[in-house]
N, C-alpha and C positions, 0 to 999 in steps of 0.2 A: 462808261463808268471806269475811273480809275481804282486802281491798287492801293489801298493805304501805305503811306510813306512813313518809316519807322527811322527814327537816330541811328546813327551806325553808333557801337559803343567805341567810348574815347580811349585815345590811347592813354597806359598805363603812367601815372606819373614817376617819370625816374629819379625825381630827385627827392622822393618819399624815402626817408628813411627805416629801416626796418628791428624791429626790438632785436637786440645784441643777447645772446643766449647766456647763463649766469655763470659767473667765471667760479664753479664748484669743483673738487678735484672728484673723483670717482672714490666710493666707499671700498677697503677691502675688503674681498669675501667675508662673509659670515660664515663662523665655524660653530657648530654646535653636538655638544655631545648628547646624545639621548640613548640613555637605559631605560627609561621607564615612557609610561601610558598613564596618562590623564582619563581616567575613568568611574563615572556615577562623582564626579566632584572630587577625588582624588588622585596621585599619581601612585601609581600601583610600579615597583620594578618588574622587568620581564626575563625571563631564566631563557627567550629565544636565541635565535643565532645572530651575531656582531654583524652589522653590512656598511658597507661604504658608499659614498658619493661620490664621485669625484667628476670633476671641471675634466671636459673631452678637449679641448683646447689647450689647456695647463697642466691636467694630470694632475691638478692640485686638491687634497682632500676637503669636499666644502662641507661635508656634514657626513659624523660617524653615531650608529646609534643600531640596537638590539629591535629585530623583528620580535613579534608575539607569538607566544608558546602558545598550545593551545587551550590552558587555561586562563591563559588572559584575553584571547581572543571570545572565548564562554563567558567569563565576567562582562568582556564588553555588549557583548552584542545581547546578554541580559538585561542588563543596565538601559540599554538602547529601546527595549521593548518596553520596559517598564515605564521609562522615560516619554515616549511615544502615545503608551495607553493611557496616560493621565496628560500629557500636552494635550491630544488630540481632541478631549474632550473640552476644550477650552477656547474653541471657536464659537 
């Protein structure tokens, strides 16, 4: 009994040419300022500490915006529960 004989696969064709990548320039960073927190449907300000982003490459600020105090951190994570116990029952 012989071996079954399989096609060897073809060489690739090289004169296929190939999609041309889209001549877009690259966007500048987004810079965004955020004081506040979107919470229970609102945006709430935050009385925490200022913090920075910044591009490790560039050193450039890409987004400056306030941590959460711990009363907004309480609002949120209220809001989250609340949120939670009436989603959940809605399976």
């Amino acid at each position: 009994m012989h071996a079954p004989k399989f096609e060897t696969a073809k060489p690739p064709n090289r004169n296929r040419q190939t999609a041309k990548s889209p001549n877009r320039k690259i966007a500048k960073p987004f810079k965004q300022n955020m004081t506040s927190h979107y919470i229970n449907g609102a945006w709430q300000i935050s009385a925490g500490a200022p913090f920075t982003s910044v591009n490790p490459v560039t050193q450039a600020t890409i987004w400056q915006g306030n941590a959460a105090d711990g009363a907004t951190v309480n609002a949120a994570v209220s809001a989250a529960r609340a949120a939670f116990l009436s989603w959940s029952s809605t399976a």
